[in-house]
C-alpha positions as CSV (number, residue, x, y, z in Angstrom):
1,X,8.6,-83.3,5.5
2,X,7.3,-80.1,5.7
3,X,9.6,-77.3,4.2
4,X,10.8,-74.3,6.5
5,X,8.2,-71.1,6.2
6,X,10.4,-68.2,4.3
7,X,10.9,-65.9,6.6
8,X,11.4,-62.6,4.5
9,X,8.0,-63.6,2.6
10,X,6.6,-62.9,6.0
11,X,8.2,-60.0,7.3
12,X,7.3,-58.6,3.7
13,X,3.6,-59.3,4.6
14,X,3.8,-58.1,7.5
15,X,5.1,-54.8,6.3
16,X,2.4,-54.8,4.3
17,X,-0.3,-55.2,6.8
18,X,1.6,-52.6,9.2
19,X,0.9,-49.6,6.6
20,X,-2.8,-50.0,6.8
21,X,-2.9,-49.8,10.0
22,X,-1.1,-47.7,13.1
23,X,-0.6,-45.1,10.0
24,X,-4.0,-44.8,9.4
25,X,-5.2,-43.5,12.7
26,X,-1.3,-41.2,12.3
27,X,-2.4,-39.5,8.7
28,X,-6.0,-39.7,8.3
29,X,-7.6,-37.8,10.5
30,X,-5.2,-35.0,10.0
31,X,-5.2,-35.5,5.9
32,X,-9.3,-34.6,6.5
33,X,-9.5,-32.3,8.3
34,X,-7.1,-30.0,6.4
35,X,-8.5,-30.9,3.3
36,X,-12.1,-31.0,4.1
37,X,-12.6,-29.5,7.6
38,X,-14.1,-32.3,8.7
39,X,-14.2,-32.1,12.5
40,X,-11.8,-33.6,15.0
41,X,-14.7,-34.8,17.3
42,X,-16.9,-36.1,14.2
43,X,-13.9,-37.8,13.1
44,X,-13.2,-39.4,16.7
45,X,-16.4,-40.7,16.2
46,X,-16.9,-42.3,13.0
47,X,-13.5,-44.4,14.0
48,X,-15.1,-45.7,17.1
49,X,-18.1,-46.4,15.3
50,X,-16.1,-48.4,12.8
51,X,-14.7,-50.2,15.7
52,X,-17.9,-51.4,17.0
53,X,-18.3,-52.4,13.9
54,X,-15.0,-54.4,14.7
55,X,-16.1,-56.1,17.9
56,X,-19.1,-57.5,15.5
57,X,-17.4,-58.6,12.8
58,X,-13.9,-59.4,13.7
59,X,-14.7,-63.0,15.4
60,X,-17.2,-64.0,12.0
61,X,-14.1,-62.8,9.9
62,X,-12.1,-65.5,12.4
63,X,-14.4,-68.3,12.1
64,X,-14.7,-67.0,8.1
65,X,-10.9,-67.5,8.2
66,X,-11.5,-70.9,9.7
67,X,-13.3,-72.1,6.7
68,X,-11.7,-71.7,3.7
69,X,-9.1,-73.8,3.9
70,X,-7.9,-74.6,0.2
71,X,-9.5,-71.5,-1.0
72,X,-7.8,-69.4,1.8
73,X,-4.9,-68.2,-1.0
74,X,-7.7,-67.1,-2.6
75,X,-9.9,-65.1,-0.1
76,X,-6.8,-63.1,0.8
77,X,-5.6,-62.2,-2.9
78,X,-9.7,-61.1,-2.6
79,X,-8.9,-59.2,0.6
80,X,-5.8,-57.5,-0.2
81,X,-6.9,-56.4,-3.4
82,X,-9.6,-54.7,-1.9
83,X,-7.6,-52.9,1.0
84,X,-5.3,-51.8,-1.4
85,X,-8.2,-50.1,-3.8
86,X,-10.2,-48.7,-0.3
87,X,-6.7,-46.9,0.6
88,X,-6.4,-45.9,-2.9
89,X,-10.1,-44.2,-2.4
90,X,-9.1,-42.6,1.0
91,X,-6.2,-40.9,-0.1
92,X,-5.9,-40.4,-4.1
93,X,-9.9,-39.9,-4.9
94,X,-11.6,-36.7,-4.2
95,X,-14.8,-37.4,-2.1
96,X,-17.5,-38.2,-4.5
97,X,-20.4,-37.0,-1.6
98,X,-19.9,-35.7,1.7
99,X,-16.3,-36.3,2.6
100,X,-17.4,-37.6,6.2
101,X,-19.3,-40.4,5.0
102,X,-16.4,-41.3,2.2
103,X,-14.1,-41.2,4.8
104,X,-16.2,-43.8,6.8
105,X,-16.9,-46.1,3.8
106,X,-13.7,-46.1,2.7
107,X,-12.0,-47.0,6.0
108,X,-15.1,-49.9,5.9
109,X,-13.5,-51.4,3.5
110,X,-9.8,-51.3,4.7
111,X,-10.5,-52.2,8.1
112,X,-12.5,-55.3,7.2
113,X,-9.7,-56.1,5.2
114,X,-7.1,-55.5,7.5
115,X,-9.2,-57.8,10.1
116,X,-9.5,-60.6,7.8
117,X,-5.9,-60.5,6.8
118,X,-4.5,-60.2,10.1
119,X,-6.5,-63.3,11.1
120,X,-5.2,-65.5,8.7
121,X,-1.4,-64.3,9.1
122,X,-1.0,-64.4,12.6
123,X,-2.9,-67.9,12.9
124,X,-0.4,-69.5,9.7
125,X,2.3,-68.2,11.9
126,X,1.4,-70.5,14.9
127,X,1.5,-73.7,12.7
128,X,4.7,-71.9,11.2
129,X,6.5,-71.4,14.0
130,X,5.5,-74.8,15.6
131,X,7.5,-76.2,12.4
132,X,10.7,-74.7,13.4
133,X,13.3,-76.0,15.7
134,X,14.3,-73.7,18.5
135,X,12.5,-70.8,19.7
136,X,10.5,-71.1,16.6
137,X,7.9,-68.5,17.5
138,X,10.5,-65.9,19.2
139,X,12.2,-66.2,15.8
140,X,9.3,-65.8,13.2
141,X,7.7,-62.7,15.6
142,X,11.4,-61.6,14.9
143,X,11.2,-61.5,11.3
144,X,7.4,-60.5,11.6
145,X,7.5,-57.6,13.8
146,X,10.6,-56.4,12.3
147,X,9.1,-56.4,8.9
148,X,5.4,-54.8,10.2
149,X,7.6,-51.6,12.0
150,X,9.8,-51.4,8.7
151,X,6.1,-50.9,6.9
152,X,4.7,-48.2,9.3
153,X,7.6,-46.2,9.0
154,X,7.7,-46.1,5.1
155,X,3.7,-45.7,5.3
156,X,4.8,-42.9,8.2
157,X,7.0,-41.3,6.0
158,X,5.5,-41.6,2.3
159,X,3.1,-38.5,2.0
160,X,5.9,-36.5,2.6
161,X,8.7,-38.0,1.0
162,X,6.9,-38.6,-2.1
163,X,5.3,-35.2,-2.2
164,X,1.6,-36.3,-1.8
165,X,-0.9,-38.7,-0.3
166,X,-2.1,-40.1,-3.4
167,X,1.8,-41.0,-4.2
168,X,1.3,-42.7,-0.7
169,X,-1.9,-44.6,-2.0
170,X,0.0,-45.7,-5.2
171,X,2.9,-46.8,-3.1
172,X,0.9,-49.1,-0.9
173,X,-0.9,-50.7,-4.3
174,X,2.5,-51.7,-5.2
175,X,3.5,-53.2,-1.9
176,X,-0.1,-55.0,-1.7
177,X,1.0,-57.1,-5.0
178,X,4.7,-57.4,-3.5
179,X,3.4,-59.0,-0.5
180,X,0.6,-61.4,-2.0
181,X,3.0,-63.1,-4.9
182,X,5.4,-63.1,-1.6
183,X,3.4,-65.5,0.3
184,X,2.1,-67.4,-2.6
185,X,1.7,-70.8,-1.1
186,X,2.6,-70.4,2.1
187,X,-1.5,-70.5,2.7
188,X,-1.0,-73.5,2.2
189,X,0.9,-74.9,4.8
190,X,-1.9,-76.3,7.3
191,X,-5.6,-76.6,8.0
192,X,-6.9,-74.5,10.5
193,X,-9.4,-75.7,12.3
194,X,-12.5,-73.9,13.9
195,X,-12.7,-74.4,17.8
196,X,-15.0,-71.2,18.7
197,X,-14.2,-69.1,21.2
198,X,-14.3,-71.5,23.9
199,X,-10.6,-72.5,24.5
200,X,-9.0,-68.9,24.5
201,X,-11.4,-67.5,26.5
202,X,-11.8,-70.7,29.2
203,X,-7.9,-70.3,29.5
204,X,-7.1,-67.9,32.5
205,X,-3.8,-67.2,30.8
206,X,-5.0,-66.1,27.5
207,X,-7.8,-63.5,28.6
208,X,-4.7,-62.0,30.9
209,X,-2.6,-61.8,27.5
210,X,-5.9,-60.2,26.3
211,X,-6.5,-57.6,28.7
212,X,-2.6,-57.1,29.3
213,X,-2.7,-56.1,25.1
214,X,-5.6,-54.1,25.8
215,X,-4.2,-52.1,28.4
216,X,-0.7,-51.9,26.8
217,X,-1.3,-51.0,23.6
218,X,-3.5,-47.7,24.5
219,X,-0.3,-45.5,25.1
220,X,0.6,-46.4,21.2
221,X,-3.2,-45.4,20.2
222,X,-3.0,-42.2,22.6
223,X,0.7,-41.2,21.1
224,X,-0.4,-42.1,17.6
225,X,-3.6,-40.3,17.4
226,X,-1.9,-36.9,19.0
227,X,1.4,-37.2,17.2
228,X,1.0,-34.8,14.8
229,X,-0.7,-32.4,16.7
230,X,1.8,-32.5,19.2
231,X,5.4,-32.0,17.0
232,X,3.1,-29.3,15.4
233,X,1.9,-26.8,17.9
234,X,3.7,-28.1,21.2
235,X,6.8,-28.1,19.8
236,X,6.2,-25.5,17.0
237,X,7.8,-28.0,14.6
238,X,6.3,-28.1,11.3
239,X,7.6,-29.7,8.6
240,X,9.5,-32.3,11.4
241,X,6.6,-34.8,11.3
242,X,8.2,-36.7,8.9
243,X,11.8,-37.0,10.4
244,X,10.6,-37.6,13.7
245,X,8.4,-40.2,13.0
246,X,10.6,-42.2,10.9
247,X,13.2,-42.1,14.1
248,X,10.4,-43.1,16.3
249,X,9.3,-46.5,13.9
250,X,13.1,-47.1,12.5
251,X,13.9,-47.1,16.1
252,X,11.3,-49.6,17.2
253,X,12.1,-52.2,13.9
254,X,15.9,-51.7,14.6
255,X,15.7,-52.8,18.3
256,X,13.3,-55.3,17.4
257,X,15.7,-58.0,16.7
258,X,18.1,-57.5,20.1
259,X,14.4,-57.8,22.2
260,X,13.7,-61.3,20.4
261,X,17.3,-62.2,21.4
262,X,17.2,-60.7,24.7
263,X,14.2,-62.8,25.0
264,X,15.8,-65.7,24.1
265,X,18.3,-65.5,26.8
266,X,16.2,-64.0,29.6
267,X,12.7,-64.5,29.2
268,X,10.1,-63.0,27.5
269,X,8.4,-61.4,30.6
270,X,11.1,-60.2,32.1
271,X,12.8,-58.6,28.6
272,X,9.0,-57.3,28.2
273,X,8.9,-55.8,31.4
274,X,12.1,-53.7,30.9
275,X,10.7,-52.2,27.5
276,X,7.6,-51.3,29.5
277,X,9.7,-49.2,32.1
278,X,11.6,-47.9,29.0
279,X,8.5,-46.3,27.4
280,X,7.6,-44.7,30.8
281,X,10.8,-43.0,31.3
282,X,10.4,-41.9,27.8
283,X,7.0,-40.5,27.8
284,X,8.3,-39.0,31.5
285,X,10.9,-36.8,29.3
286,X,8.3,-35.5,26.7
287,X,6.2,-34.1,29.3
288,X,9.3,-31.7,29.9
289,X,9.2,-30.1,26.6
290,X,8.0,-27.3,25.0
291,X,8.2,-24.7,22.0
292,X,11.7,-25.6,20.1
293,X,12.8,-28.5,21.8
294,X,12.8,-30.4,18.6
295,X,16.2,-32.4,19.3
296,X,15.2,-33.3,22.8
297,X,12.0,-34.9,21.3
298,X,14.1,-36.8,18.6
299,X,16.0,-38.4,22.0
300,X,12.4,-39.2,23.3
301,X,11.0,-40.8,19.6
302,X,14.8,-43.1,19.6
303,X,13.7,-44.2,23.5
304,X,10.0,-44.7,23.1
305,X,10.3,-46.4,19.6
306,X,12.9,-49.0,21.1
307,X,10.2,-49.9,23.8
308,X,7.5,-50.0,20.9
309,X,9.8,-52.9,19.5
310,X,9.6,-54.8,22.6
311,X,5.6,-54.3,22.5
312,X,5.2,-55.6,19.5
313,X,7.5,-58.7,19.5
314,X,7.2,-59.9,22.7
315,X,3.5,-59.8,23.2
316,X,2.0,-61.4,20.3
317,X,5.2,-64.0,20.6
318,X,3.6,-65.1,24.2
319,X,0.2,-65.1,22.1
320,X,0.8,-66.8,19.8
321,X,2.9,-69.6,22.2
322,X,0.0,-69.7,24.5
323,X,-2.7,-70.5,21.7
324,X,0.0,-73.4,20.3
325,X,-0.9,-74.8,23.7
326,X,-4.1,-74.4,24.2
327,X,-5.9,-73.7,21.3
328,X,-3.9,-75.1,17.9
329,X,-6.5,-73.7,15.4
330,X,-6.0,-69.9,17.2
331,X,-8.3,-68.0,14.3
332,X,-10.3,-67.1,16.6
333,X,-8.3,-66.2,19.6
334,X,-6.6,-64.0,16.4
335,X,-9.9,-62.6,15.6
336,X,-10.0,-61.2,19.2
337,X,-6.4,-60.7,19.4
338,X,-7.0,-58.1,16.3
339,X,-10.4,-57.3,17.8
340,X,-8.1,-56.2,21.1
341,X,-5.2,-54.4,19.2
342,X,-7.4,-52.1,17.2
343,X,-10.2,-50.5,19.5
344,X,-7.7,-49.1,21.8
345,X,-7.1,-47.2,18.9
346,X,-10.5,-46.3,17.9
347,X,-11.2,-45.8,21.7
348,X,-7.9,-42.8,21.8
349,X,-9.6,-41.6,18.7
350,X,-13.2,-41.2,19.9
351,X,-12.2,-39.4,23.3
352,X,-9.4,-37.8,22.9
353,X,-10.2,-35.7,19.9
354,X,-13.3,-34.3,20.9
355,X,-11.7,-33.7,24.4
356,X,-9.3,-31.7,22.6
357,X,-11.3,-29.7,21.1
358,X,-13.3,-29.4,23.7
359,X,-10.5,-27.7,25.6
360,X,-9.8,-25.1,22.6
361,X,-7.4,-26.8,21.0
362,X,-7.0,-26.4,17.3
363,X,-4.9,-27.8,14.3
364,X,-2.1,-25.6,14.2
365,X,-0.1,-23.1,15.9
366,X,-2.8,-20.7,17.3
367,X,-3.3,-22.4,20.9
368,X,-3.9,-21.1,24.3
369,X,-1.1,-22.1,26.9
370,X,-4.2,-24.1,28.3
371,X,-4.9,-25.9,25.0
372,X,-1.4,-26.8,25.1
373,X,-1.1,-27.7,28.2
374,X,-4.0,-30.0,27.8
375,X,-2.2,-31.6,25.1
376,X,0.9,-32.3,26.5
377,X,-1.0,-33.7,29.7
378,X,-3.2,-36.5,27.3
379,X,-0.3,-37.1,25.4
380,X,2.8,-37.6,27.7
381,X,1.1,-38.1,31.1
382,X,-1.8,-40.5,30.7
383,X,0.4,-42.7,28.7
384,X,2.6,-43.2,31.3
385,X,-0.7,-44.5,33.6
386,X,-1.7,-47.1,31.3
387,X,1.9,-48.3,31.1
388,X,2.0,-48.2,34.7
389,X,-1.0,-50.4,34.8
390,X,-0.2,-52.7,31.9
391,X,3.3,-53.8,34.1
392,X,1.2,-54.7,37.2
393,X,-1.1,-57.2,34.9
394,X,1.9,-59.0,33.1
395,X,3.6,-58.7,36.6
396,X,0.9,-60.9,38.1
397,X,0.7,-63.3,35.4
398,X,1.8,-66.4,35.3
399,X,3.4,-67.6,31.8
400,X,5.6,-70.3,30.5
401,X,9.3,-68.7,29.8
402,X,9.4,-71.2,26.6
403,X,8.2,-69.1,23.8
């Protein structure tokens, strides 16, 4: 008989895997261009770049993933290790040549990382979940999801609590060797087999779970990539990054748990659904705000990070469901489940930036009424679109309420 996964060795990976990531596209750009004055638009671009980059490489890494089988323990001791030295180059080494192409090398190696990691987790969790009575998947995206927000907001948080980005990088070295003893033989667990493409993408359900990621998770790339900016020169708030963030993720990983539940009870659609509305009403109230409404904007990060926690339970639980269906092996519908999760990202990134600065806008609190106004209206209203548009696809679609 197969023993029960642990649970906690999972939401400790996932934790893990969540500060490489969504903090990334928070921290980075800002961390060089203050230090370096590298350029938001050049930036922008060397993150889409990397992306495309992404859309090559993300399915080989899934059929890579695929393959290993017994060795799979070992490719992702390899993986993680290197991650944890690339973020360790990012933020704790000065640029040994032009910071720009540092930056770009560096963020090579973390991504590809990241991808290959991500892969292998989120496809050990199908067969995981499948060995658990009950709502098996609702309950490990639970543990999962909870654990990955719980990451991002001590990643979020770090540089300033410990003083530094490089006591960020060390940090994040000693959580990398937490998480990989954590999950020592759980690799273990099952094969998984390599199907291709083919089953997730003939499946009418599983490319509208795509496209319904795709669209949804733009307004967290759009809110991530202008967070900083915004508590900074919108709201005239520096020095509240920190705080507000870690409400906004502490939020999301605390409501986490009552979504899965809600789920349970109601549906996953439906629960999903009402987060959605949630995050519009939120962004809805931001758009309001202006220079000193710190508070009011701490009422928006509690509101907006509760519907985050919704996102990212719910979703990848009727993911990860579907592909138990339809396609057992699931790497690869993971490799473009990661592929999907991450360019909106990149995407926010590559036009957003340079339209900023574009319209005038600059780091800091020297801004035209324009340049703000600019800001607010990419970062509150054209989230609130794509939310809008991400409820008519899941709306339409069709799923199974088992999950």
């Amino acid at each position: 008989m197969t023993a029960a996964p642990r649970l906690p060795s999972y939401a400790l990976f996932a934790a893990f895997l969540a500060a490489a990531g969504l903090p990334l596209y928070i921290h980075a750009p800002k961390f060089y261009v203050d230090e370096y004055g590298v350029s938001l638009a050049l930036l922008g671009t060397v993150l889409f770049g990397l992306r495309l980059l992404d859309f090559v490489q993300d399915p080989l890494l899934g059929r890579l993933a695929s393959k290993m089988q017994g060795r799979r323990g070992l490719s992702i001791a390899v993986a993680g290790f290197a991650m944890a030295v690339a973020m360790a180059g990012l933020f704790a080494v000065t640029p040994p040549i032009m910071p720009i192409v540092w930056f770009a090398l560096m963020l090579t190696v973390v991504f590809s990382a990241f991808s290959y990691l991500t892969i292998c987790f989120y496809a050990q969790g199908v067969t995981a979940a499948d060995a658990m009575p009950g709502a098996g998947h609702l309950r490990l995206a639970r543990w999962r999801e909870t654990g990955a927000l719980l990451g991002i907001c001590a990643a979020a948080i770090a540089p300033i609590v410990l003083g530094s980005f490089a006591g960020f990088a060390l940090s994040f070295v000693i959580l990398a060797v937490l998480a990989l003893w954590a999950m020592n033989g759980e690799w273990r667990r099952a094969s998984i087999p390599s199907q291709g493409f083919g089953p997730v993408l003939r499946d009418a359900v599983s490319r509208r779970l795509l496209l319904v990621a795709l669209v949804n998770a733009a307004p967290v790339a759009v809110s991530s990539t202008l967070f900083l900016f915004f508590v900074e020169s919108r709201l005239d708030a520096p020095g509240w990054e920190g705080p507000l963030l870690l409400i906004f993720f502490l939020s999301a990983a605390l409501a986490t748990p009552f979504w899965g539940r809600a789920a349970e009870i109601w549906g996953a659609k439906r629960v999903l659904l009402a987060g959605m509305v949630l995050s519009i009403l939120a962004f809805a109230g931001a758009a309001t705000l202006g220079t000193g409404d710190t508070w009011a904007f701490g009422l928006v990060c509690l509101a907006s990070g509760a519907a985050l926690g919704a996102d990212m339970t719910l979703l990848p639980a009727l993911f990860a469901r579907r592909q138990a269906e339809v396609n057992p092996g699931a790497s690869e519908a993971f490799g473009l489940w990661s592929f999907v999760s991450k360019f909106t990202l990149a995407l926010a990134a590559v036009s957003l930036l340079p339209i900023l600065q574009a319209g005038g806008f600059q780091a800091g609190p020297d801004n035209s009424e324009e340049a703000l106004r600019l800001l607010t209206l990419l970062y509150c209203a054209l989230p609130c679109v794509l939310k809008l548009v991400a409820i008519a696809l899941l709306a339409s679609t069709h799923l199974e309420e088992r999950t």
